[in-house]
N, C-alpha and C positions, 0 to 999 in steps of 0.2 A: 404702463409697465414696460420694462424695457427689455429688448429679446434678449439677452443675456440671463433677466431676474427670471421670464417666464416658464425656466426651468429650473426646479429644484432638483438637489441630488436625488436621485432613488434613496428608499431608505427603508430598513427592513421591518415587516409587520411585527411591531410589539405585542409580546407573549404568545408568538405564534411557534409551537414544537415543532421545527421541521430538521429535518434531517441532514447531513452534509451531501453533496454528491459524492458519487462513485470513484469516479476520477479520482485517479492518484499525483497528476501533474494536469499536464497542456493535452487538449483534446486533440484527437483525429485533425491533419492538418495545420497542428500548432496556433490553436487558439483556446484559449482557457475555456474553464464551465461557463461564465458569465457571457464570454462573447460566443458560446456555440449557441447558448438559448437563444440571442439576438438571431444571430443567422439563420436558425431554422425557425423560428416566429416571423423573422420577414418572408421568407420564403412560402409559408403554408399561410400568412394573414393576406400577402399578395395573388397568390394561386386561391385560395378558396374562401377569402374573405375575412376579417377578424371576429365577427359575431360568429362565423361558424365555424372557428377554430377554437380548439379548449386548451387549457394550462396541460391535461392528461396529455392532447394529443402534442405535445410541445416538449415535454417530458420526454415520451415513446421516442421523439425523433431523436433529441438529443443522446438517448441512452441511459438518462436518470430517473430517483424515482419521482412523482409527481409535487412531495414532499419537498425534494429537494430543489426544484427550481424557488417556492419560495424562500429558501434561504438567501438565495440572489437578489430576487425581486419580489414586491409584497404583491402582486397580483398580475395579472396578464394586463391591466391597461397602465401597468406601469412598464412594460417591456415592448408595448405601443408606443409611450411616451419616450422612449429612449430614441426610438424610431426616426418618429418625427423628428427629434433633436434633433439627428443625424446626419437630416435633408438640409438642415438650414443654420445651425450654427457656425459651420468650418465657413459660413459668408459672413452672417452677421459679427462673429468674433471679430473678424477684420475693417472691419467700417469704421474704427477709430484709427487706428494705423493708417489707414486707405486718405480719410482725411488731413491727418496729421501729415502725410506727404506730397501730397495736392497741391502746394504750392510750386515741389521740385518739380513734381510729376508735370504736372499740367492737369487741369479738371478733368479734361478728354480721356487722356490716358487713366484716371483715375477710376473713372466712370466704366472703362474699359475692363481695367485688373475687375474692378466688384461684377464684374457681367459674366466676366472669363470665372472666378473662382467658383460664380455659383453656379455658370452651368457645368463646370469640371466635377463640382460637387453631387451633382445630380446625376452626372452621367457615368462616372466611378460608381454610385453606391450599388449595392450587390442588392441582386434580383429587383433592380428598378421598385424599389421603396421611395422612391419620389409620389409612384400611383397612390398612397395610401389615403394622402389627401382629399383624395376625389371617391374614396368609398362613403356613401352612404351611415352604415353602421360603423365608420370611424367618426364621421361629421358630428355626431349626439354626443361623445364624448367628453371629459373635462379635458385630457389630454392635446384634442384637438381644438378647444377657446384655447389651450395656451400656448400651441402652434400658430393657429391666426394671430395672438398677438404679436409673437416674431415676426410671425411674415408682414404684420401692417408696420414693425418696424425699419424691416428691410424696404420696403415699398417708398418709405419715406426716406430713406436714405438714398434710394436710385431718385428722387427727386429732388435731393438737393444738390447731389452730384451733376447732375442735368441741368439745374437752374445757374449752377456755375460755371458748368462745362458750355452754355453758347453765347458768343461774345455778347458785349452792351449792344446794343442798336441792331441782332444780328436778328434774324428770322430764328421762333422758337415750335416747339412742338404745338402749342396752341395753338399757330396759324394753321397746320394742317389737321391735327385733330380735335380741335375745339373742344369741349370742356371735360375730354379723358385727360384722366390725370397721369403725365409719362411717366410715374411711377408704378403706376399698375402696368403701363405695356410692356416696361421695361421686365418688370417682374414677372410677365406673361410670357415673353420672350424667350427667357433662360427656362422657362418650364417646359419649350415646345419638345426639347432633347427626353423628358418624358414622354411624349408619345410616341416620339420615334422611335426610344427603348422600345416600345409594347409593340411597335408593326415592327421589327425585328430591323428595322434601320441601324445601321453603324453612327456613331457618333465621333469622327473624327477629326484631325486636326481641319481639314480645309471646312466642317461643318461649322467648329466650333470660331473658325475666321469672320465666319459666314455672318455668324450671330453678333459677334461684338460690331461688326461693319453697320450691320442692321440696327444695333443701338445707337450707333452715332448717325442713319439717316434720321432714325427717329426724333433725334433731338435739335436737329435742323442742319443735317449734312452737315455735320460738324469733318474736318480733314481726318480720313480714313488712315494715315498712317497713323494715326494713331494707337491703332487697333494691332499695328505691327508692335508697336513700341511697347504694347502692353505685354502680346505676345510672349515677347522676348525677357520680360518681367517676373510673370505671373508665380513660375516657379519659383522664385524667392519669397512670395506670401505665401504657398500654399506648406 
């Protein structure tokens, strides 16, 4: 399955009566009904877990009735499901583009942009919904088999990217990490800006240098300007 297909649209529970919201326009802050549910279901699934978070209390916060969030979404692990999306589409969308200029770019630099957007991705999203992944009572979900299979697509895309990015005959990650596969480090890598969210760490430009630098030792000291080069990039894929 491909991390693209592994989400389907939301789509509204058939023959379910619910109600409209309240809302007469754009919510508090200028964000519609649909995206203020998202906001306050990350917010309270991250602070107090999503098992122990209810559609009522998701309702309460936004301002509507309990009713009306389903007419957004057919249930809360479909406003989980958005979630996840959230964390890891704005990379995977770009992995064909990413490739398809690989040639101008250079592998390096290629390898670089897909490191850079996904930890930009991660480190943007509001109230650090990257953690979601790592809850327990989201792990049982369907929502989350169709998150890991993103993620084991993106895994595999930092691996090809890698296996092109160091020259023929050059020294590769294998010599130093023997049979981790640099795609999962790679992918490790960009998630570290996750934890840093949670200890209250800043995630800024010279961290996020830090990282793309870190991916090209990882794949066998591959030339660090490149990581400039991407730099300087990134903002036209994102």
């Amino acid at each position: 399955m491909s991390a693209q297909s592994a989400y389907p649209d939301p789509v509204i529970r058939r023959g379910l009566r619910a109600g409209r919201p309240r809302h007469t326009g754009a919510a508090a802050g200028g964000l519609s009904p649909h995206d203020e549910i998202i906001d306050h279901a990350a917010r309270l699934f991250v602070r107090r877990g999503y098992a122990a978070t209810s559609t009522r209390e998701i309702a309460d916060a936004v301002g509507i009735r309990q009713a009306s969030l389903y007419y957004h979404f057919a249930g809360k692990e479909a406003v989980l499901r958005e979630l996840l999306k959230r964390t890891i589409r704005p990379t995977t969308t770009r992995i064909e583009q990413l490739e398809a200029d690989a040639a101008e770019l250079g592998w390096d630099v290629a390898l670089c942009l897909l490191l850079l957007i996904d930890v930009r991705t991660l480190a943007d999203a509001k109230h650090n919904i990257g953690l979601l992944q790592h809850l327990p009572d989201v792990m049982s979900t369907s929502a989350f088999a169709e998150f890991a299979s993103a993620r084991a697509d993106l895994s595999d895309a930092y691996e090809r990217f890698a296996a092109n990015a160091v020259p023929r005959g050059g020294s590769t990650s294998e010599d130093a990490w023997g049979s981790t596969p640099i795609g999962a480090l790679l992918l490790q890598l960009a998630e570290v800006v996750i934890a840093m969210r949670q200890a209250g760490r800043p995630v800024d430009d010279g961290v996020i240098r830090s990282i793309a630098i870190s991916g090209l030792r990882l794949c066998g000291d591959l030339d660090r300007t490149a990581a400039d080069r991407a730099l300087a990039l990134v903002d036209t894929y994102l």
